[in-house]
LOKOL-493974 format. One record per residue (C-alpha): residue number from 1; x, y, z; residue in three letters. Coordinates in steps of 0.05 Angstrom, whole numbers, plus 5000, padded with zeros to 4 digits. Layout:
+-----+------+------+------+--------+
: num :   c1 :   c2 :   c3 : residu :
+-----+------+------+------+--------+
: NUM :    X :    Y :    Z :    ALA :
...
+-----+------+------+------+--------+
This chain:
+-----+------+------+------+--------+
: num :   c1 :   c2 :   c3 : residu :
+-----+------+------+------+--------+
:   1 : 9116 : 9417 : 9574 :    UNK :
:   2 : 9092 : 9411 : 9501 :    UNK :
:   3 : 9035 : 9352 : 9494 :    UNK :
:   4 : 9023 : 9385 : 9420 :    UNK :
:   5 : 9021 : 9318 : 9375 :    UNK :
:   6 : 9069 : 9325 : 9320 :    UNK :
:   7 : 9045 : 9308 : 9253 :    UNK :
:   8 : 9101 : 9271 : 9211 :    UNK :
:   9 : 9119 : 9304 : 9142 :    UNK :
:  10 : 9099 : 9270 : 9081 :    UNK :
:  11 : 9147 : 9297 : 9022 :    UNK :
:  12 : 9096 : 9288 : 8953 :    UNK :
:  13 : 9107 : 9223 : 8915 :    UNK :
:  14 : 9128 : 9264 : 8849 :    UNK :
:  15 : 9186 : 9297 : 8892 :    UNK :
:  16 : 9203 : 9222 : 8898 :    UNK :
:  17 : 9201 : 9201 : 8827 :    UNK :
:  18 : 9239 : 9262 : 8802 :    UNK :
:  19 : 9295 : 9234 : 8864 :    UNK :
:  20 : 9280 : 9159 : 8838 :    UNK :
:  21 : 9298 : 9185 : 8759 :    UNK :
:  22 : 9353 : 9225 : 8780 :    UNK :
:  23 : 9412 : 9180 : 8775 :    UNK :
:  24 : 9377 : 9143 : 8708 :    UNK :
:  25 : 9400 : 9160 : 8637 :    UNK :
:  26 : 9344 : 9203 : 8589 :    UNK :
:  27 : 9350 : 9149 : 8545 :    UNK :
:  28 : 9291 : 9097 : 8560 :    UNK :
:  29 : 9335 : 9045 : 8511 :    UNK :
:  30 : 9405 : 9045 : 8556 :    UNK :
:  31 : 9414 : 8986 : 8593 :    UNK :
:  32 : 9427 : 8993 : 8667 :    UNK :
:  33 : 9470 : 8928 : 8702 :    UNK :
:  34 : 9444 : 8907 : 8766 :    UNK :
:  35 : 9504 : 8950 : 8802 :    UNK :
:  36 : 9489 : 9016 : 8780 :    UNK :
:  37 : 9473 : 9066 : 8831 :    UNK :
:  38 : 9400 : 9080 : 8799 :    UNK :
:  39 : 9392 : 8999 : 8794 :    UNK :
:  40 : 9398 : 9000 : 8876 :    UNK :
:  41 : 9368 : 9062 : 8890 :    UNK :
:  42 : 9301 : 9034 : 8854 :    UNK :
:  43 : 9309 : 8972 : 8883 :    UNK :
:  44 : 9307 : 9010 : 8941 :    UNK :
:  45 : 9240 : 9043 : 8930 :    UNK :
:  46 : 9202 : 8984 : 8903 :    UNK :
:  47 : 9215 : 8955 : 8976 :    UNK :
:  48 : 9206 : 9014 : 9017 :    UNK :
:  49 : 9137 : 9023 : 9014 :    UNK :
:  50 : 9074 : 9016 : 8974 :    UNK :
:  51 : 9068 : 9087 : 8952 :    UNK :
:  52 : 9136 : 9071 : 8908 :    UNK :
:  53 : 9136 : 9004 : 8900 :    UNK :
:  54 : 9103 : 9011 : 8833 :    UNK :
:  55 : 9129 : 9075 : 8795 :    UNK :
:  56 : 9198 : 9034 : 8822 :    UNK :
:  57 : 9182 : 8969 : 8786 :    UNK :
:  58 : 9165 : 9010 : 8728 :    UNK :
:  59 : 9225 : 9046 : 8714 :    UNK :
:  60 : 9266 : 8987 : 8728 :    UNK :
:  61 : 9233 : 8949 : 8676 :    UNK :
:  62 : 9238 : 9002 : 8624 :    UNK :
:  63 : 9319 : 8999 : 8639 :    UNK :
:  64 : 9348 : 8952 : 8690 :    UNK :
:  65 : 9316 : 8875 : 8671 :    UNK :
:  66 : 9395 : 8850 : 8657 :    UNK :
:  67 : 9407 : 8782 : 8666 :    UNK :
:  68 : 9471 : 8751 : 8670 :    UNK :
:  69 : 9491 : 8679 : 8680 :    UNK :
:  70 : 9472 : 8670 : 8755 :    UNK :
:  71 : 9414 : 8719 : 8758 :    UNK :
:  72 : 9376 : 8680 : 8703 :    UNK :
:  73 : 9382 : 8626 : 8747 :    UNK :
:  74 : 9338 : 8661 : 8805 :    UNK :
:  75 : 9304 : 8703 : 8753 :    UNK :
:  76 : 9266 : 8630 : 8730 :    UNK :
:  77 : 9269 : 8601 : 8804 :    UNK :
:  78 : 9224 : 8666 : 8831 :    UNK :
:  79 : 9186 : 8669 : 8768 :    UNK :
:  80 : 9176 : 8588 : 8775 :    UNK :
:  81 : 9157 : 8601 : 8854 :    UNK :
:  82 : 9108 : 8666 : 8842 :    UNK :
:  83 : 9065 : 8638 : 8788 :    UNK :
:  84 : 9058 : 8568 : 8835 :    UNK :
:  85 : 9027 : 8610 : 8891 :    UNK :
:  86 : 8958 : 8633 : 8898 :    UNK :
:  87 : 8975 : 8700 : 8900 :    UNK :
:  88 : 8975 : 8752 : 8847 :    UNK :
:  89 : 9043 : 8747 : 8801 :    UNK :
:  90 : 9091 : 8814 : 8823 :    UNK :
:  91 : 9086 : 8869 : 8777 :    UNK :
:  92 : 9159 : 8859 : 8765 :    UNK :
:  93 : 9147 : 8797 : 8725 :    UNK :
:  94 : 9103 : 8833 : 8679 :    UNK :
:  95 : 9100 : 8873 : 8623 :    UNK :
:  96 : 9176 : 8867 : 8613 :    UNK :
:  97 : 9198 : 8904 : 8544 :    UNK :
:  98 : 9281 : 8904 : 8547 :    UNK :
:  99 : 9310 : 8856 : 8567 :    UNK :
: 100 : 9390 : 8841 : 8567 :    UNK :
: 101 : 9407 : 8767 : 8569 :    UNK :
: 102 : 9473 : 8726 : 8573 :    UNK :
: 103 : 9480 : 8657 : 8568 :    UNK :
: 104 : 9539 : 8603 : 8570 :    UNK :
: 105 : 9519 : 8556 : 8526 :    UNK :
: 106 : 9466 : 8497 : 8510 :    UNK :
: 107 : 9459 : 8485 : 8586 :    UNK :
: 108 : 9430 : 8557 : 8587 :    UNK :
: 109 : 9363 : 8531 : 8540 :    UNK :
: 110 : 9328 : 8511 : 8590 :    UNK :
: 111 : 9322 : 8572 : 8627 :    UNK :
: 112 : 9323 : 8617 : 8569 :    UNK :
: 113 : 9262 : 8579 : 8548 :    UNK :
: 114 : 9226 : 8596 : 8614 :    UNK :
: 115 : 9239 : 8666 : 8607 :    UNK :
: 116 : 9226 : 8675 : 8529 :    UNK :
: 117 : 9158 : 8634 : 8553 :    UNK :
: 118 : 9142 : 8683 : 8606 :    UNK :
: 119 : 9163 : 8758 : 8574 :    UNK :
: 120 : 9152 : 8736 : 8489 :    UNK :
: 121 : 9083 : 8766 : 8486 :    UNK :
: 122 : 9113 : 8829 : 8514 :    UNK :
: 123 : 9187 : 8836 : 8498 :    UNK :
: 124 : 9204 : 8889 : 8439 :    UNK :
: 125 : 9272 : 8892 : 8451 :    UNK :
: 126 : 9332 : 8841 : 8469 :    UNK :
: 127 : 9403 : 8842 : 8471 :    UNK :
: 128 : 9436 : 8760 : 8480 :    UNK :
: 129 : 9495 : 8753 : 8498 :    UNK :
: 130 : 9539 : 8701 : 8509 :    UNK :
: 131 : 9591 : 8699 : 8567 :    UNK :
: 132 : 9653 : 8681 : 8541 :    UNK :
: 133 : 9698 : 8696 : 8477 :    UNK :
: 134 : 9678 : 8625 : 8454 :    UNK :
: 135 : 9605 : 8594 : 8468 :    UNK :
: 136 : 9582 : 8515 : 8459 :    UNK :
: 137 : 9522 : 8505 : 8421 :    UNK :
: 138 : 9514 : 8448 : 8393 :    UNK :
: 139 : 9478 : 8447 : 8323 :    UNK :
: 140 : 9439 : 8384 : 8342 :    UNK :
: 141 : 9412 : 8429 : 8388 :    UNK :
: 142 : 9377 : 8485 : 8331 :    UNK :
: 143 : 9312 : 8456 : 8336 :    UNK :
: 144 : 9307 : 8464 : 8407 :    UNK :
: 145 : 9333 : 8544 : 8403 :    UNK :
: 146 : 9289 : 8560 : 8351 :    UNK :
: 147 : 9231 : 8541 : 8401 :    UNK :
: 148 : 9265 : 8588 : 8449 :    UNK :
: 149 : 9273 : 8653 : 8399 :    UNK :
: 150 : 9199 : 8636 : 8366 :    UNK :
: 151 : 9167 : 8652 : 8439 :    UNK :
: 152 : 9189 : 8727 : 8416 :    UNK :
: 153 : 9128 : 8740 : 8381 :    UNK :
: 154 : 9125 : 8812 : 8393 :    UNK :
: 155 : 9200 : 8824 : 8387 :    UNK :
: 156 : 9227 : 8896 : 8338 :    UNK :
: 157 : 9293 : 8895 : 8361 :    UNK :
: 158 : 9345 : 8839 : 8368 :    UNK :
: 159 : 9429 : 8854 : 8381 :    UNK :
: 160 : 9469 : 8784 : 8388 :    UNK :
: 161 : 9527 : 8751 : 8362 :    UNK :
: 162 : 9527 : 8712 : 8301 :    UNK :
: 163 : 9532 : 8647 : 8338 :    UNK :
: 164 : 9469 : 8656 : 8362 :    UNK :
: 165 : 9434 : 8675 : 8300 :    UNK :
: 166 : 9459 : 8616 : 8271 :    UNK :
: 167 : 9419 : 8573 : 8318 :    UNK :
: 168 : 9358 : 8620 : 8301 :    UNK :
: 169 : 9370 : 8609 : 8223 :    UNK :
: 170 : 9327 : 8568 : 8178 :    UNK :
: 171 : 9354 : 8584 : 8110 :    UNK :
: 172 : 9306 : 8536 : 8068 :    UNK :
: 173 : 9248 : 8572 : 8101 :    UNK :
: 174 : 9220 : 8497 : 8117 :    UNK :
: 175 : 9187 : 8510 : 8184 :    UNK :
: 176 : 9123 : 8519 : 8178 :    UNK :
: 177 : 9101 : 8541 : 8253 :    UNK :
: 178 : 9097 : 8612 : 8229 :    UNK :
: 179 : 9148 : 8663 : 8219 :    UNK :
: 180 : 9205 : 8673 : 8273 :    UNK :
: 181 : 9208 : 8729 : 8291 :    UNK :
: 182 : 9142 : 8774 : 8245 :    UNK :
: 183 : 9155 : 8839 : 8274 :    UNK :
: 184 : 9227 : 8849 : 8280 :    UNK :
: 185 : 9247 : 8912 : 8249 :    UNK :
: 186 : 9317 : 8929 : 8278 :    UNK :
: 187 : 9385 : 8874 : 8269 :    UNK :
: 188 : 9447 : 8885 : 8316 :    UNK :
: 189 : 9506 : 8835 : 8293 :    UNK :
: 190 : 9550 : 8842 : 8362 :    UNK :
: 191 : 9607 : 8795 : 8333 :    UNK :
: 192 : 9622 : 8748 : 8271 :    UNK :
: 193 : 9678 : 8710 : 8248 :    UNK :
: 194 : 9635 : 8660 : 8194 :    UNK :
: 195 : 9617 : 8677 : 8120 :    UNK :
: 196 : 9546 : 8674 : 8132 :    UNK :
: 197 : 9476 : 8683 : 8094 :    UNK :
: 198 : 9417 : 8725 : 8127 :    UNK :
: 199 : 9380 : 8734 : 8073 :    UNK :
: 200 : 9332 : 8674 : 8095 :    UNK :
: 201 : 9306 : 8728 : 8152 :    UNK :
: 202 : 9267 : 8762 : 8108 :    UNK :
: 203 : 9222 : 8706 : 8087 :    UNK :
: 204 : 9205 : 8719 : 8160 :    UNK :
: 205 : 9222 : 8786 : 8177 :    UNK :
: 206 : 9179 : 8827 : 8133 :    UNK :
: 207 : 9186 : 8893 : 8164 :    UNK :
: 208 : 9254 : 8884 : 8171 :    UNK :
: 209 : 9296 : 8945 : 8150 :    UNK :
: 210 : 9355 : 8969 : 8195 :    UNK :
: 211 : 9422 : 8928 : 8198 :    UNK :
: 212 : 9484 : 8947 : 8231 :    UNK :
: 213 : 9546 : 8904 : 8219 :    UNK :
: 214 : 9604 : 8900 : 8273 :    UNK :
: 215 : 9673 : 8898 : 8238 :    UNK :
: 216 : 9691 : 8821 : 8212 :    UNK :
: 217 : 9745 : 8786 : 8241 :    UNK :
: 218 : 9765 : 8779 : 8167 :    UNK :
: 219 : 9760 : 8793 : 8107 :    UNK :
: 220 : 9728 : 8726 : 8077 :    UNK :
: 221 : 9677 : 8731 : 8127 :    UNK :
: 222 : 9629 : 8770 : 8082 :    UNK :
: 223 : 9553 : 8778 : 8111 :    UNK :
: 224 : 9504 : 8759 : 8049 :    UNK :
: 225 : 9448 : 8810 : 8072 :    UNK :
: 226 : 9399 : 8792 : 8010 :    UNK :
: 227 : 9402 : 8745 : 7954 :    UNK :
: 228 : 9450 : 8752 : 7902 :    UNK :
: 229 : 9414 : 8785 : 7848 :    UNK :
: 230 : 9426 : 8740 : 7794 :    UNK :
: 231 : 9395 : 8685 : 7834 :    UNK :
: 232 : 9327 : 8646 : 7808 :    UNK :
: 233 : 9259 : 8680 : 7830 :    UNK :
: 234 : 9258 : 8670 : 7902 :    UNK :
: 235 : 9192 : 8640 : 7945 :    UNK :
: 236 : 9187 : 8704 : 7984 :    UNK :
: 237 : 9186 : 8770 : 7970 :    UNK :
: 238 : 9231 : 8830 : 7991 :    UNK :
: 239 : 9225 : 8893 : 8024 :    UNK :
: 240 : 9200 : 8947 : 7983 :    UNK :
: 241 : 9250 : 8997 : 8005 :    UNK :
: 242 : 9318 : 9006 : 8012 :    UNK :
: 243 : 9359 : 8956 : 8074 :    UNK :
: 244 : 9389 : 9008 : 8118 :    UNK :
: 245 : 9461 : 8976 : 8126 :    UNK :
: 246 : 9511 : 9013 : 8180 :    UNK :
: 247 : 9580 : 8978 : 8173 :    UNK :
: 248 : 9649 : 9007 : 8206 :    UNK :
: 249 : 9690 : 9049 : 8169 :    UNK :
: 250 : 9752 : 9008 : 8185 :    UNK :
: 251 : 9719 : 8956 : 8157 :    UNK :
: 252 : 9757 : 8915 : 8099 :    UNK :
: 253 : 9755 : 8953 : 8037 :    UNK :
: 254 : 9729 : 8884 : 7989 :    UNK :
: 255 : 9666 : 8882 : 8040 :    UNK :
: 256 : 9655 : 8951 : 8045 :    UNK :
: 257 : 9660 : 8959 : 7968 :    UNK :
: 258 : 9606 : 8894 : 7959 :    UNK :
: 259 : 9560 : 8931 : 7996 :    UNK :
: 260 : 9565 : 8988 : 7970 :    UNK :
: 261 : 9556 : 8957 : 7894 :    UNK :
: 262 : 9477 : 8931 : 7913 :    UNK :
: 263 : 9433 : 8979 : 7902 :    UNK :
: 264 : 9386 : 8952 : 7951 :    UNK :
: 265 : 9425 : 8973 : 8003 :    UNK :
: 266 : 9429 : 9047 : 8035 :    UNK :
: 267 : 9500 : 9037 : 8059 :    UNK :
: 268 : 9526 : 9081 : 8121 :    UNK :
: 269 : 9588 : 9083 : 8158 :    UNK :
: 270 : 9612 : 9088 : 8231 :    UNK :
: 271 : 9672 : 9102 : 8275 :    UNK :
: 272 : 9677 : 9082 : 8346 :    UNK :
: 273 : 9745 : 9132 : 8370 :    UNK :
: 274 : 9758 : 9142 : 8431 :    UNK :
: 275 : 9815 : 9115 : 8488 :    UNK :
: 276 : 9786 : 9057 : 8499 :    UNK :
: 277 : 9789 : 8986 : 8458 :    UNK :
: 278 : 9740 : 8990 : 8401 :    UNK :
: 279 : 9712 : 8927 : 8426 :    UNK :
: 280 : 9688 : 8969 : 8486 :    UNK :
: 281 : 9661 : 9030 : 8445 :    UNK :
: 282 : 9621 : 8986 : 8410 :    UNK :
: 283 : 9584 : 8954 : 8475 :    UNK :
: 284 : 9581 : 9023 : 8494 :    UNK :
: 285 : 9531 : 9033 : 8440 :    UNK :
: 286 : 9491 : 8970 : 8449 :    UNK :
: 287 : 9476 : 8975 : 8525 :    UNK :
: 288 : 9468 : 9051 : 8515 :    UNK :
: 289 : 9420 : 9048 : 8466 :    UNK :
: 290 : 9457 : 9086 : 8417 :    UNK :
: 291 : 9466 : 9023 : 8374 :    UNK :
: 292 : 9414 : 9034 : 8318 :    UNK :
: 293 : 9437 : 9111 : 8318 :    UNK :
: 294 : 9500 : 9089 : 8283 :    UNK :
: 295 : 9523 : 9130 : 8224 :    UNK :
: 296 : 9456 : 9163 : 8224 :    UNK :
: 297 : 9469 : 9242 : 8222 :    UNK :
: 298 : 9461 : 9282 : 8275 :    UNK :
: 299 : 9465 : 9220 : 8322 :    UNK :
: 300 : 9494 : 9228 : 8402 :    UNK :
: 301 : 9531 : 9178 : 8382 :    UNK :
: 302 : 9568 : 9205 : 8328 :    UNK :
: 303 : 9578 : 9271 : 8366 :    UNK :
: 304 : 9619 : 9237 : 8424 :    UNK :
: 305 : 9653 : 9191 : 8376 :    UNK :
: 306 : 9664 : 9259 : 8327 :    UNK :
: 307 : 9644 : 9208 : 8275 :    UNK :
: 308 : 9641 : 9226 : 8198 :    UNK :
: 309 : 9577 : 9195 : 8176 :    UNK :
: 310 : 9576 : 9172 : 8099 :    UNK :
: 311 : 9536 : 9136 : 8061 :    UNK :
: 312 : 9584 : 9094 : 8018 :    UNK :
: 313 : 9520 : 9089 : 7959 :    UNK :
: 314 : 9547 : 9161 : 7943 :    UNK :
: 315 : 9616 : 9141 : 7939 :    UNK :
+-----+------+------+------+--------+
């Protein structure tokens, strides 16, 4: 009979990894929902044992923090419960960087406040969302959103639909706790159907210089990206450079062609073909991470879309 003791095999942690980052896009920017394969198989790890647990949580945080309606709700209730215990906060709550959020309405402030509270001195990049076609907010309510999106301190990149921004807005510039959002560099409109003015964002965007414009619902519903030229000398001064503005090529030919006439603007054009809706092409960009790639040459987005990129300024 054999007595010889059997020593169990250990495979090497970075043979784990390499399995861990197997079923994960490249692309550190693409948003991975809760129910993707990779989402559960790094769940998986982060629970297994120690060895994983925090190469796990780290990966995860660079792709998978997506919160929809009910997770926020036990997002804030075990952030809420971890930093009331004596114990050290989980590495999962820290450090966050993406983030994907979706929200109903005003009775989502409360815990959007929490979490802006918790990940704003860390979070560079945030897509909000709302869940419906239609969202309540109430505009009594601005004030108490504007507390919410100032937490964002550290924030570059920022994809939500006009709605949204609208509660962010303070067009007079008469706030005066400090700029909104000082280091945002990249603007994602996911939806608009209002004629609306964002040239109040760079009184408090200074580094601000990369726009990209979903189609309008219609044609009246013209985005004011800067000041009208002719306008009085403003109390804030603009970028430097040229406003990189991508818009859709199907867009209406009166907004593409007022675009296209400020020389302020370095205008570029998209497509989003393909069998499916455009509506679904174009969230295939945003939680891809392709979004700020659009109608920039050479883009992987504009390879699978076979996209013609243009910049309308040459027109």
């Amino acid at each position: 009979m054999d007595t010889t003791k059997k020593t169990p095999a250990h495979v090497p942690k970075e043979i784990i990894f390499q399995i861990m980052s197997s079923l994960l896009p490249a692309d550190k920017k693409t948003h991975i929902p809760p129910w993707h394969d990779g989402t559960q198989l790094l769940l998986a790890f982060s629970r297994v044992s120690h060895a994983t647990h925090d190469e796990a949580t780290r990966i995860l945080k660079q792709h998978c923090i997506f919160i929809s309606v009910t997770r926020a709700r036990r997002f804030v209730r075990s952030l809420n419960t971890s930093l009331q215990s004596k114990y050290p906060l989980p590495s999962a709550f820290t450090n966050i960087e993406r983030m994907y959020v979706n929200i109903i309405g005003d009775e989502s402030m409360g815990r959007v406040l929490d979490i802006f509270d918790h990940v704003g001195a860390s979070l560079r990049s945030l897509t909000l969302d709302h869940y419906s076609t239609e969202i309540d907010l109430d505009p009594s309510n601005q004030p108490n959103w504007r507390r919410c999106f100032k937490k964002l301190t550290q924030l570059e990149e920022l994809a939500c639909t006009i709605d949204i921004l609208l509660m962010a807005c303070d067009p007079h510039n008469r706030d005066t706790g400090g700029p909104l959002w000082p280091n945002l560099k990249r603007l994602g409109i996911i939806k608009y159907y209002i004629g609306f003015d964002l040239s109040w964002l760079f009184a408090q965007s200074r580094q601000l210089s990369h726009i990209v414009l979903r189609k309008a619902v219609n044609p009246r519903f013209y985005l004011q990206i800067l000041p009208q030229q002719q306008e009085e000398e403003l109390s804030y001064e603009l970028p430097d450079t040229l406003i990189t503005v991508a818009i859709s090529e199907n867009e209406d030919q009166s907004i593409q062609e007022q675009y296209a006439e400020d020389d302020r603007l370095h205008v570029l054009k998209y497509a989003l073909r393909g069998k499916r809706s455009y509506s679904e092409m174009w969230w295939q960009a945003v939680l891809g991470g392709k979004l700020w790639e659009l109608g920039l040459p050479g883009s992987s987005t504009e390879a699978q879309t076979e996209a013609k990129t243009e910049n309308t300024s040459e027109a």
